[in-house]
ROVEX-133303 format. One record per residue (C-alpha): residue number from 0; residue in three letters; x, y, z. Coordinates in nm, 3 decimals. Layout:
% residues N
- NUM, Ala, X, Y, Z
...
//
This chain:
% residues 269
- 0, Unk, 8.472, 7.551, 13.871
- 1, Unk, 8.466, 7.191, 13.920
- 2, Unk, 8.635, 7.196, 14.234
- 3, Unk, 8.297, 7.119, 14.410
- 4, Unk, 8.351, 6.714, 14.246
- 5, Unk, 8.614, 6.663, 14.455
- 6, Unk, 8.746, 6.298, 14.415
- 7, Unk, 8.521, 6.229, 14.189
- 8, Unk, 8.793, 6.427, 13.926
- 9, Unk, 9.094, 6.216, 13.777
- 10, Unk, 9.355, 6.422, 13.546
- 11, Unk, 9.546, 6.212, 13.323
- 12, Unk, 9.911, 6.305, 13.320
- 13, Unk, 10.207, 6.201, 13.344
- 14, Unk, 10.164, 5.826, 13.125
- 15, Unk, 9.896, 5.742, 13.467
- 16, Unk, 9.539, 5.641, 13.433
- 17, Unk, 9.242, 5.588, 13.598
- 18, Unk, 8.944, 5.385, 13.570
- 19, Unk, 8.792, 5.426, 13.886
- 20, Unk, 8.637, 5.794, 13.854
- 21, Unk, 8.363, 5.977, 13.701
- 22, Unk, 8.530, 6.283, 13.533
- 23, Unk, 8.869, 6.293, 13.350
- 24, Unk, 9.051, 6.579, 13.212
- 25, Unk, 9.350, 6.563, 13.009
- 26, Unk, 9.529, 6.762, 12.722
- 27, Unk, 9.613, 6.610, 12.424
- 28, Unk, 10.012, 6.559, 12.462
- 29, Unk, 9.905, 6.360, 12.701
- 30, Unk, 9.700, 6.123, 12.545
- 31, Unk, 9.811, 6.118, 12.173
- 32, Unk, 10.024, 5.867, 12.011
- 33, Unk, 10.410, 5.932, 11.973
- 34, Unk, 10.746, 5.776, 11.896
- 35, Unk, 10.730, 5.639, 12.240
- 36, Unk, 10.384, 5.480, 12.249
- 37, Unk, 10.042, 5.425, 12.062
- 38, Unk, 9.874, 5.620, 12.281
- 39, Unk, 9.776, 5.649, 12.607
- 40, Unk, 9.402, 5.715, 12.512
- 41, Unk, 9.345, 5.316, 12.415
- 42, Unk, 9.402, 5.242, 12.732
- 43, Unk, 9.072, 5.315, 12.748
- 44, Unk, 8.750, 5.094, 12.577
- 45, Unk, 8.598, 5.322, 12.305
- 46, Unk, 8.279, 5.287, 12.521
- 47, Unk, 8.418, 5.388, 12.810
- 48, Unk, 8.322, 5.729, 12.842
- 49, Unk, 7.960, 5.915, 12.769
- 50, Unk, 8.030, 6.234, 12.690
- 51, Unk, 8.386, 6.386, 12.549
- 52, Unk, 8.362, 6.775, 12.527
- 53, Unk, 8.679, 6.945, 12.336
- 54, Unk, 8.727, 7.270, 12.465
- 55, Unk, 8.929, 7.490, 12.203
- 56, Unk, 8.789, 7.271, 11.921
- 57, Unk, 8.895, 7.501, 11.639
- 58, Unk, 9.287, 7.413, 11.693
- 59, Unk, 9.288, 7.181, 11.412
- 60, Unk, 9.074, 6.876, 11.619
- 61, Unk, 8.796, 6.766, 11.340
- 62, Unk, 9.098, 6.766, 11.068
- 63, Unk, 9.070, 6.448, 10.885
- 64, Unk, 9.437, 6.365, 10.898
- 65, Unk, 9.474, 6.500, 11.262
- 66, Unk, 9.575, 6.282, 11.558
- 67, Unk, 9.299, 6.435, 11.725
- 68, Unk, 9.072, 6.348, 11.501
- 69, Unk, 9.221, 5.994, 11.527
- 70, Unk, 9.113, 6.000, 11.899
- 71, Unk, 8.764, 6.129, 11.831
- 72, Unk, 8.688, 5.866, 11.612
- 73, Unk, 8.838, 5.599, 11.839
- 74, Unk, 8.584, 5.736, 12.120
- 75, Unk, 8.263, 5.716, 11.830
- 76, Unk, 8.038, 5.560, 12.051
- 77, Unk, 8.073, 5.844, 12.282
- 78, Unk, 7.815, 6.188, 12.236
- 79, Unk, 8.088, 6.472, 12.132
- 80, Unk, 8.103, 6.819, 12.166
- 81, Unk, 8.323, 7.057, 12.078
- 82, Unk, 8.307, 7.452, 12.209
- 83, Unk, 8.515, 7.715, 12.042
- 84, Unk, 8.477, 8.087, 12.102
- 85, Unk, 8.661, 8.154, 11.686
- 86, Unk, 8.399, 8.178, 11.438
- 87, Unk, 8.370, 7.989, 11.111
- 88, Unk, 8.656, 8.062, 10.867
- 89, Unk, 8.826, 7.858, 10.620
- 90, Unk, 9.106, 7.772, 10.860
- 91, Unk, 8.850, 7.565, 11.086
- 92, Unk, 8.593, 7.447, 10.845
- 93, Unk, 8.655, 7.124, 10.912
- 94, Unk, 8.612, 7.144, 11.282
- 95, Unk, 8.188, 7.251, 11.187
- 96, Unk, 8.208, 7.016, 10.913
- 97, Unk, 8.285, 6.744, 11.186
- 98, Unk, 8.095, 6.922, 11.517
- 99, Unk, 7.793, 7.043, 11.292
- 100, Unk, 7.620, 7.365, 11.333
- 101, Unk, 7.639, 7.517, 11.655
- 102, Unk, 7.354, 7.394, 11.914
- 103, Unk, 7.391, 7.703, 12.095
- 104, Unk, 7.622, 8.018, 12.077
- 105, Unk, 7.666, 8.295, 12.313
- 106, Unk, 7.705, 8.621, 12.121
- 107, Unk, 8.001, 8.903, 12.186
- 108, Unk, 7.696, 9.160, 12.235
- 109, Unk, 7.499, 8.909, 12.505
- 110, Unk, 7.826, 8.830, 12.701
- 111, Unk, 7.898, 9.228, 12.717
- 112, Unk, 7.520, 9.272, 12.838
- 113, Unk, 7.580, 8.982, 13.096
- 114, Unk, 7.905, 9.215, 13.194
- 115, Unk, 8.113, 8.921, 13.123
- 116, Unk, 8.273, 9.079, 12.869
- 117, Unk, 8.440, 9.463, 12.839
- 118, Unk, 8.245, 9.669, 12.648
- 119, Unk, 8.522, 9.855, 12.351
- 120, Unk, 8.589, 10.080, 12.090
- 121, Unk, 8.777, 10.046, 11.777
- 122, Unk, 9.003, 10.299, 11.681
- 123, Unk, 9.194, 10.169, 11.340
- 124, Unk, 9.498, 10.337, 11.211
- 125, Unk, 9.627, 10.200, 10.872
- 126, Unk, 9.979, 10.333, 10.853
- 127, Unk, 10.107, 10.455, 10.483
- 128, Unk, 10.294, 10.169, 10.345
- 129, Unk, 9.952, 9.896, 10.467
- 130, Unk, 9.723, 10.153, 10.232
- 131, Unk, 9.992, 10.196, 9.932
- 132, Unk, 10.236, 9.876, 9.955
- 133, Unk, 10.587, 9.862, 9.952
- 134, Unk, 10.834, 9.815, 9.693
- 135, Unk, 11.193, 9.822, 9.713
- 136, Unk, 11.448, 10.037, 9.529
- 137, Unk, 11.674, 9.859, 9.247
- 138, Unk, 11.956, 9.698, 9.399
- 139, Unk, 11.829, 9.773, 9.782
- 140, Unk, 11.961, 9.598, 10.082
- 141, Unk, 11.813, 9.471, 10.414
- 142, Unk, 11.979, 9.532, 10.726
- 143, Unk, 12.178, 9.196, 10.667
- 144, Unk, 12.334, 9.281, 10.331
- 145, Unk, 12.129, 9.120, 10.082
- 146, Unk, 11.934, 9.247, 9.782
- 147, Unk, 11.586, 9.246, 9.900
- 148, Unk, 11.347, 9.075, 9.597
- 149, Unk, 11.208, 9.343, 9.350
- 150, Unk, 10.816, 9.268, 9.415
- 151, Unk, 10.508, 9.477, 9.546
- 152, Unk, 10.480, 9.383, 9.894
- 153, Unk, 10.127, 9.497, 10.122
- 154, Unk, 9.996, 9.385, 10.472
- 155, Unk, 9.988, 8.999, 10.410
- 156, Unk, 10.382, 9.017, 10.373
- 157, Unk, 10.470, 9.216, 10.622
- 158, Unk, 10.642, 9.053, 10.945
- 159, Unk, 10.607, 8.770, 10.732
- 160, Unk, 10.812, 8.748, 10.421
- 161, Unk, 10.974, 9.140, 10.487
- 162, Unk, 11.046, 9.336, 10.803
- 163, Unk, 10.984, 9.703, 10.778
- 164, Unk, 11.128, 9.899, 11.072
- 165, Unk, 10.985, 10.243, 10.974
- 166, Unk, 10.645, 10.037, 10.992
- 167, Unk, 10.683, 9.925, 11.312
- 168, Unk, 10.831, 10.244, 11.469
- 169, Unk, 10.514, 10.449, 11.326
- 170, Unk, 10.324, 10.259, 11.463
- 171, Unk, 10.470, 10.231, 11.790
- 172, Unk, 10.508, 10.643, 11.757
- 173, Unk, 10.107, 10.614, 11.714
- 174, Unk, 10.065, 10.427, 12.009
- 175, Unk, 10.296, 10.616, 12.262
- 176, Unk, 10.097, 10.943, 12.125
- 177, Unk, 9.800, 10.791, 12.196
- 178, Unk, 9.912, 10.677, 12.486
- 179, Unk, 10.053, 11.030, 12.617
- 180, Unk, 9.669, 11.235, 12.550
- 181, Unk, 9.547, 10.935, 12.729
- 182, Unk, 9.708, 10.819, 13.031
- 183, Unk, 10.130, 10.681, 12.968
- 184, Unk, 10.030, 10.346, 13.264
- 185, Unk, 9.730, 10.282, 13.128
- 186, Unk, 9.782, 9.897, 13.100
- 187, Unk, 9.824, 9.795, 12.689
- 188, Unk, 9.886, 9.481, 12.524
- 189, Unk, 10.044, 9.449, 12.141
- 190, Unk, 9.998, 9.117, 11.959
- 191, Unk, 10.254, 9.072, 11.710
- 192, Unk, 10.322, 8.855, 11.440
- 193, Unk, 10.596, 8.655, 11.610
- 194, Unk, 10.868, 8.685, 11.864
- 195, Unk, 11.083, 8.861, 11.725
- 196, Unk, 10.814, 9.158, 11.566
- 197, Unk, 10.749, 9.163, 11.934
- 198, Unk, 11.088, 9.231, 12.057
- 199, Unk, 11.154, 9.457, 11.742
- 200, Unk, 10.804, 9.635, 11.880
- 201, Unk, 10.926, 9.646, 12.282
- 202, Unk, 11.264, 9.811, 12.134
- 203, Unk, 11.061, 10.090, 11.933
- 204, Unk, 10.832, 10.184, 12.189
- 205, Unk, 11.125, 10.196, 12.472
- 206, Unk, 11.315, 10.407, 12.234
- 207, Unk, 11.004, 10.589, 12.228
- 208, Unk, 10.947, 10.625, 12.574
- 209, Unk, 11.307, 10.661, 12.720
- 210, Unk, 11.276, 10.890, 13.024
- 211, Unk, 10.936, 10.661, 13.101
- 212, Unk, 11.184, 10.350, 13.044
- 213, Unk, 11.476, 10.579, 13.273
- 214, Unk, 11.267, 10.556, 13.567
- 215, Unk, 11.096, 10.210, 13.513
- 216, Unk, 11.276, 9.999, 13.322
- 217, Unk, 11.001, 9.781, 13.300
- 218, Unk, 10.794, 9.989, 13.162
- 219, Unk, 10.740, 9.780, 12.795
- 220, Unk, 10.830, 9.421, 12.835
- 221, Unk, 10.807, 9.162, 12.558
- 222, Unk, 10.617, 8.794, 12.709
- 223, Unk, 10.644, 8.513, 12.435
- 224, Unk, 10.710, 8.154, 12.497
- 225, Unk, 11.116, 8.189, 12.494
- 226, Unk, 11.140, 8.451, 12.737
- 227, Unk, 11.034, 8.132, 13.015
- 228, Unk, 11.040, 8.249, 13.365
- 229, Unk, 11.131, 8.567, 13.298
- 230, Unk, 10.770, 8.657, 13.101
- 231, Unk, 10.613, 8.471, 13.350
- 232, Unk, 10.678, 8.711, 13.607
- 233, Unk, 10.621, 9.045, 13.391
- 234, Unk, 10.280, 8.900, 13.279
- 235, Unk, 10.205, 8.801, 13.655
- 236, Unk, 10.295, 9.204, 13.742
- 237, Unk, 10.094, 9.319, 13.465
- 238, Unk, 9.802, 9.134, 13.602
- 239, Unk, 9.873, 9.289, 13.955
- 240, Unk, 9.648, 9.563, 14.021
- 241, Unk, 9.903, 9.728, 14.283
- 242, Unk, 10.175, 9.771, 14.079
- 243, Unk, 10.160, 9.978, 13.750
- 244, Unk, 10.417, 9.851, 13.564
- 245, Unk, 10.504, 9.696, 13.309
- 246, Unk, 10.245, 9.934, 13.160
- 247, Unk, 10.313, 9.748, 12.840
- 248, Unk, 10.335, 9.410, 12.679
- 249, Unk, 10.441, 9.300, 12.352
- 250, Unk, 10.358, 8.960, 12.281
- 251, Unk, 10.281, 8.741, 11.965
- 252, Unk, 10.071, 8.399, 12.026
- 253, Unk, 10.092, 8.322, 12.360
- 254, Unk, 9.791, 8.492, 12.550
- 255, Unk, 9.589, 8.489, 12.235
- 256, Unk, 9.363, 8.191, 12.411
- 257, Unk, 9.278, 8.418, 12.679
- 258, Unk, 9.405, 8.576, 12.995
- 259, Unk, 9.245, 8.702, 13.298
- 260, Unk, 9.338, 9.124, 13.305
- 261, Unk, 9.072, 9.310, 13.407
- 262, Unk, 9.293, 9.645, 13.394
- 263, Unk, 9.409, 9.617, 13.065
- 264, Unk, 9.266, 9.916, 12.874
- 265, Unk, 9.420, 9.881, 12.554
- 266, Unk, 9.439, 9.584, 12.272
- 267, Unk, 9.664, 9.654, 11.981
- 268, Unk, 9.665, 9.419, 11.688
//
């Protein structure tokens, strides 16, 4: 996108600046304050640049005690602004409270009519224990030995404060059903809570899928940040449109700013 700029682009990295171009780009690691220095950013005059735009401006930026926020503020003099594609929710109100209300927003519906964006379909499934809650029986166990806490327990605690494998192998018996009327390599991706739901969620659904698994033992593959290299290379095959598999990926945070998969047919939250 900005390639067309040419020199005229400087990204600071690496503790090195640059005063000499017209357009900077840097992340915030690389600019913040830390044990080893007060921050690269004051390297800079707080007139020095014109315009500051903070892609991703939800991620806790505007906070007040945020060392973003400390940054903004040290570049005042400069016009600010912030684009975010997460709507207003009391986990970013500061970051409107700080940006004000949006100057202009492109809607879900206008980005899909632009073809931008893939049109979908929801098709929600609430499994048994997310409509009724859980509780457990007097004196029950987890898998580790230990009384599990008499209380009522119902979505919001799930993956969370208690792991439920029946949960997670219904719905991973949905999905493979689903998955079987519709087409078995039709490319799916299954955000989880965190790493190890997802791995508990690639286990179900290759138990699930075992003579699928027999043949391509990449058929479900689990990419979160500690799998390194390795989920690196099964996203980069997931995105290839030769190859069809790994059909599909459990994952937890780590594609939920975006990735580029036109195939992918299927998004289960």
């Amino acid at each position: 996108m900005f390639t067309p700029f040419g020199d005229a682009r400087f990204k600071i990295e690496n503790g090195t600046i640059s005063k000499s171009r017209e357009m900077y780009f840097a992340i915030y690691q690389a600019i913040a304050k830390d044990e080893r220095r007060p921050g690269l950013y004051r390297e800079y005059s707080p007139d020095f640049f014109d315009l500051i735009i903070v892609d991703e401006c939800h991620r806790g930026s505007a906070r007040d005690e945020s060392n973003w926020r400390e940054i903004l503020e040290y570049f005042e003099p400069a016009f600010q602004i912030g684009m975010t594609a997460t709507p207003l929710r009391e986990d970013n109100r500061d970051t409107y409270k700080y940006f004000g209300n949006p100057l202009y927003t492109y809607s879900l519906r206008q980005g899909i009519e632009d073809g931008f964006l893939a049109p979908y379909r929801v098709h929600r499934v609430i499994s048994t224990v997310d409509a009724t809650g859980w509780r457990p029986s007097k004196g029950e166990l987890d898998r580790y030995g230990r009384e599990i806490p008499d209380s009522e327990y119902s979505t919001k605690d799930f993956e969370t404060i208690i792991s439920l494998k029946k949960r997670t192998e219904a719905i991973a018996k949905h999905l493979t059903d689903y998955l079987n009327k519709t087409d078995c390599f039709d490319k799916t991706i299954v955000f989880c809570v965190d790493q190890e739901h997802a791995e508990e969620m690639r286990k179900a659904l290759n138990n699930l899928n075992s003579a699928l698994v027999k043949q391509y033992p990449d058929y479900v593959c689990r990419v979160v940040s500690e799998e390194g290299n390795i989920g690196k290379r099964h996203l980069s095959n997931f995105q290839e449109l030769e190859k069809s598999t790994p059909a599909i990926l459990t994952t937890s945070k780590l594609l939920t700013t975006g990735v580029d998969i036109p195939t992918c047919k299927n998004i289960v939250i």
